[in-house]
N, C-alpha and C positions, 0 to 999 in steps of 0.2 A: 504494500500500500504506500503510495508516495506522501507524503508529508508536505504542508504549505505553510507559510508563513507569509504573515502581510508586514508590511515594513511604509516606511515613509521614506522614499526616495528624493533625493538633492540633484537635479540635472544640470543647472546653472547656478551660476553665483552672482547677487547683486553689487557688485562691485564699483556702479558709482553710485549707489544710492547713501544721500545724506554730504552729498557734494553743492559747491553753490548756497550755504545755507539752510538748507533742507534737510532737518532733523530724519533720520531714517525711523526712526518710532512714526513719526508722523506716516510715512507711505507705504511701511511695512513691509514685509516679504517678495520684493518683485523686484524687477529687471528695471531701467529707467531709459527713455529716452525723449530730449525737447523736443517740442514742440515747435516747431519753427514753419511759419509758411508764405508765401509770394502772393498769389493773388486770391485765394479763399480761405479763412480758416475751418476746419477739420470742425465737426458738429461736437459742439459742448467745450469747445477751447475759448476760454477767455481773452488769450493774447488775443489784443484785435491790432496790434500794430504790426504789418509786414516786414519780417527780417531783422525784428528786433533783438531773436535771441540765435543764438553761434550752437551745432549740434555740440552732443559733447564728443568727446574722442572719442575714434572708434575703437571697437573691442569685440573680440572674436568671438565672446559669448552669442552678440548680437545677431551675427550670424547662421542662428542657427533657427529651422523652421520649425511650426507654421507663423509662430507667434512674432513676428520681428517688424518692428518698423527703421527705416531711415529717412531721417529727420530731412535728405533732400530729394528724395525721390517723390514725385508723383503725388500730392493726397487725394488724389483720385484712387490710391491702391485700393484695390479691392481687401484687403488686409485692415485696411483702418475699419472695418465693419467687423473684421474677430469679436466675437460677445466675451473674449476672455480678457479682453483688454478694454482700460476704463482707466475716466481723467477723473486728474482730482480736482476738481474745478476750484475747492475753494482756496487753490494754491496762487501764488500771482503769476503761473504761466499754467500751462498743460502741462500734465506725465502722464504717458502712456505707459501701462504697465502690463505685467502677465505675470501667474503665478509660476514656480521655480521647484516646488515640492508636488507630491502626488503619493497616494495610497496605490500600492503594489504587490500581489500576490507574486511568489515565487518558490519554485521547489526547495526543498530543506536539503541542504546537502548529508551525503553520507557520514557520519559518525567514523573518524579516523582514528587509527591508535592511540594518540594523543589529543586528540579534540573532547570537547566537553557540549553536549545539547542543551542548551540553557534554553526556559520558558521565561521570558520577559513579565518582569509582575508591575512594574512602576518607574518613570525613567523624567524626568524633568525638565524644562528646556529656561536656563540658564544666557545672561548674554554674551557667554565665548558661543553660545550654539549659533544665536541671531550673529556673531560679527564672522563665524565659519561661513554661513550661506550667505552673508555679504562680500565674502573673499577677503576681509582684512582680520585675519587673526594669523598667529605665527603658526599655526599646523592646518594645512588642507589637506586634506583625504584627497584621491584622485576622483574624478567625476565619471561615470555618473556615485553617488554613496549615498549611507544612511546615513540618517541624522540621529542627533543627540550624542551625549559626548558621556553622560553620569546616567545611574540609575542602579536597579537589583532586579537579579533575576533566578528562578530555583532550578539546580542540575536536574533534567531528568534522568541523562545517561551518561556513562564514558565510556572511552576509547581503553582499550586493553593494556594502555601503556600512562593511562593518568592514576598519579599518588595522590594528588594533595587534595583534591575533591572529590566527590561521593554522589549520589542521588538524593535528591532531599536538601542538601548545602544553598544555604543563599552564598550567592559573587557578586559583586560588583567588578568592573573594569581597572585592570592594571593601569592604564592608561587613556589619554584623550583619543577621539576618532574612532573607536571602535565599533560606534553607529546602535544604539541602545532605545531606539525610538521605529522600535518591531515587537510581534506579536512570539516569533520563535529566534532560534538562531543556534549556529553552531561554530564555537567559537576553541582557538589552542587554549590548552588548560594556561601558558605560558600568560595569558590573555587575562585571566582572572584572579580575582582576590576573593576567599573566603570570609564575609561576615559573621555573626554570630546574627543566628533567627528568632533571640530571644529579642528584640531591641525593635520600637515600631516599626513599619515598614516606610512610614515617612519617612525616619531618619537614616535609616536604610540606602533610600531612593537617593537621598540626598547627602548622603557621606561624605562622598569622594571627591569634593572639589570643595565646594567653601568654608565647610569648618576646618578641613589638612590647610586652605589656605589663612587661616584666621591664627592659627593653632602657629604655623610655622612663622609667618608676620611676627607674633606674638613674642616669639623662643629666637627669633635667630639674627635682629638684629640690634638689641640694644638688651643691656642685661638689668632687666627691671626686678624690681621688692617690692611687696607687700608695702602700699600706699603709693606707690609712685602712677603716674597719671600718663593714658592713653588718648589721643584727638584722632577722629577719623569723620573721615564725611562718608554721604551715601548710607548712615548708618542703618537703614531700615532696608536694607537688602540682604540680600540671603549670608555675606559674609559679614555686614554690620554685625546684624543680630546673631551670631556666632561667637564675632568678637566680644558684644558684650558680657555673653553668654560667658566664654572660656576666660575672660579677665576677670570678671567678677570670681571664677572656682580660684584664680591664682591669688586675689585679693589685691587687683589692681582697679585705679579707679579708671571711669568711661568720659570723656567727654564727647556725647554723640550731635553733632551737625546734618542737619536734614533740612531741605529745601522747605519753604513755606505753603500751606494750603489750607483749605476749606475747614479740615477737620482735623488740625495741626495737636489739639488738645487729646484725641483720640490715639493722636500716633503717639504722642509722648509721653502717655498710659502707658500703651502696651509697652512700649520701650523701657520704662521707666520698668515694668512687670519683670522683664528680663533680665534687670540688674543692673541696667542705667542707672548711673551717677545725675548726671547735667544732660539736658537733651536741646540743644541752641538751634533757632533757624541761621540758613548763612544769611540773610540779612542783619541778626542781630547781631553776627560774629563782626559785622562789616562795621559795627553803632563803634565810640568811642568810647561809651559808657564801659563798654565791655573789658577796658584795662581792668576796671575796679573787682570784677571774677574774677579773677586770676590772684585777686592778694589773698582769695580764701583758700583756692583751689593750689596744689602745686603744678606748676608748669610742667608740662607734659614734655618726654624726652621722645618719644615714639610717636609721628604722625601715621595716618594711614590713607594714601590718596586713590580715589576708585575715581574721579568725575575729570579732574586737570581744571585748566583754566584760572578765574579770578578765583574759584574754590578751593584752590590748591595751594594759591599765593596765601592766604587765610591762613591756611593751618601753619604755613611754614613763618608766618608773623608771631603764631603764637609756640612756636615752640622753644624750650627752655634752651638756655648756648650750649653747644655739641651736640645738640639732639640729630635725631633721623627721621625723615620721611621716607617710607616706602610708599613707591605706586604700584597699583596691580589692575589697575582698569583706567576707561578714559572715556571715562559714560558724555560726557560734555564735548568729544570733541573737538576739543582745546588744548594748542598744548601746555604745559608746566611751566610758569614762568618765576623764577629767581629770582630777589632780587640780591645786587651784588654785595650792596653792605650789610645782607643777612648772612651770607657766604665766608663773607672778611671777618666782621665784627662778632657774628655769634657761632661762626666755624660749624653750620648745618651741613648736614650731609643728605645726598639723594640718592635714591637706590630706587629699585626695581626687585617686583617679585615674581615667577611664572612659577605655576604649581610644575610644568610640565618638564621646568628646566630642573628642577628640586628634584624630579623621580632621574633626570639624567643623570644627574651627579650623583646620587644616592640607589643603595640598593634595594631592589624588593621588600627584601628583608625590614629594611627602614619604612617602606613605605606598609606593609605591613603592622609591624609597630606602632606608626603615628595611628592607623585606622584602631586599634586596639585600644588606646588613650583613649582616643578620642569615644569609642565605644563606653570604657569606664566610666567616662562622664555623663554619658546618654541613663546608663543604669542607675546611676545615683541622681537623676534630675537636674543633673548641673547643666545639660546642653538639649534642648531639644531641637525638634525641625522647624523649620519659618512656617509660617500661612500658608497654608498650600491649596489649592482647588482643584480638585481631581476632575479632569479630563478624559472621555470614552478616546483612543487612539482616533477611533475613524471620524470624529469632531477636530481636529487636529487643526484645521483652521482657526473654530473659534478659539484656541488655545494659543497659538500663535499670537494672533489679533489682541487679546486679551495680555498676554505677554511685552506686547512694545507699545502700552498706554500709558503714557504718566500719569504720576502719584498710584500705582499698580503696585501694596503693598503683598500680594497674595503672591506665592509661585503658582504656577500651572503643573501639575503633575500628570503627567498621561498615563492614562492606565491601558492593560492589557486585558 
């Protein structure tokens, strides 16, 4: 009897979306190309002025059929009628767009000496997932692939030459790429990490990337005690609320920085629930008043920057002399800007973090390890999973969609 698995395939990569201005949350999952036209505009295009906008460069994705417009060919093409493509009018030009992902049944391959049949239970989509199908993150898979990078899944079977795992064993992914947003799959035991199945399966789902990267931030670049103080922005995302989470079991304080909103009171509850210290908008961070915190608080030696930009300048204003910033994201799309006499005069330092580059340098074994910690913490209440909203696989759209909306405090978890 043949075996199938359905999966969520990645054919193209968005790779200039969130160019020009144009926040990639705002246009979501799709291919981009201007709108430019001579003597008619294309039905539901706003530009009304001829030739005002330059395509963008081309790229071989574009290339590729049924779904492709070129911004100088013809809008008489019979193409600009695709029902799969659709402007977003309320942008100050036209994008045409088309979707990049799709539901895929496919045969399950044969169970090899050392391969392991994992049943996919819960798998998360994170934004290295969103900047992989945008083609700017530092690991691509070759195309066509699966998406999702993190998640858990239960052995059904092995190959005659696998030790470390059993039938019945939840894994998670040794590594990023290995495509965890499917229904089955059959993956080298080399490939996998054994969790322990006693620990929710949120937490499970969501292991293997933001609390190891919270956990390692935390441990590897500044050698912090009990009462010394943490700054990070972006704190309400899946590594914020980790770090709160895992400083607070060290007995370190939080100073968590979160953008401004509607229900600003509600987020700095729940945050505050997790073991937040101080929870600041960056506009307040921005106030002058805000010297006068700091005479209560001690000055934070460890920043932690997920967004870049004037958010980044921020923390590294306030951080104590000799301290560090680490970056591990760049949700703003800005870069990191320094300034010189915080470099000179309070001798800060900038670093970088990649979960991915951590497992290069280190062994399994370690990487094993941190997963294990980090488990002991989950068992004693010290760490749980973010908000999560669990998603049917084959809704994978609305999950997506729901995933690159601002102020979006929930994860999307897809299930199997």
């Amino acid at each position: 009897m043949v075996s199938l698995t359905t999966l969520l395939e990645l054919s193209a990569r968005t790779a200039v979306s969130g160019i020009d201005g144009i926040p990639w949350g705002r246009l979501g999952l799709v291919s981009l190309v201007r709108c430019s036209w001579t003597n008619t505009p294309p039905p539901g295009c706003p530009n009304q002025k001829p030739g005002s906008h330059q395509r963008l460069p081309s790229h071989p994705l574009w290339s590729q059929p049924p779904s492709v417009i070129n911004a100088t060919s013809s809008l008489r093409d019979s193409r600009l009628s695709d029902p799969s493509l659709r402007c977003h009018s309320s942008n100050p030009d036209c994008i045409w767009a088309w979707p990049t992902l799709r539901l895929k049944n496919l045969e399950l391959a044969a169970v090899g000496g050392s391969d392991v049949h994992v049943k996919m239970l819960a798998a998360p989509i994170n934004p290295s997932d969103i900047n992989m199908i945008q083609g700017n993150y530092g690991l691509l898979p070759k195309l066509p692939a699966v998406g999702g990078n993190e998640g858990v899944g239960q052995v059904v079977a092995v190959g005659s030459s696998v030790t470390r795992v059993k039938p019945g064993d939840w894994v998670i992914p040794a590594n990023a790429g290995l495509g965890t947003w499917r229904t089955e799959a059959v993956f080298s035991e080399d490939a996998l990490i054994t969790v322990p199945s006693d620990i929710p399966l949120q937490s499970a789902a969501t292991l293997g990337v933001n609390p190891c990267t919270a956990y390692r931030m935390l441990m590897d670049f500044e050698r912090l005690q009990p009462g010394d103080s943490v700054i990070q922005n972006a704190s309400n995302s899946g590594v914020g609320q980790a770090v709160i989470q895992i400083a607070t079991a060290l007995g370190l304080r939080t100073i968590n920085v979160v953008r401004d909103r509607p229900d600003i009171q509600k987020l700095t509850d729940r945050l505050k629930n997790l073991g937040a210290d101080h929870v600041v908008t960056e506009e307040a961070l921005r106030k002058h008043e805000t010297k006068s915190f700091f005479k209560d608080v001690p000055q934070p030696r460890l920043a932690l920057n997920c967004v870049g930009g004037k958010s980044s300048t921020e923390l590294l204003r306030h951080l104590a002399p000799g301290g560090t910033m680490v970056t591990y994201g760049g949700m703003a799309k800005q870069p990191v800007i320094a300034s010189v006499s915080l470099l000179i005069f309070k001798d800060l330092k900038l670093r970088g973090f990649w979960l991915s580059q951590w497992k290069k340098d280190h062994s399994p074994d370690q990487f094993k390890e941190l997963i294990l910690t980090l488990c002991a913490l989950i068992r004693r209440g010290q760490l749980t999973a973010p908000a999560c909203s669990k998603v049917p696989l084959q809704d994978y759209q609305r999950a997506l969609e729901a995933s690159t909306q601002p102020f979006v405090s929930s994860k999307q978890i897809l299930t199997m």
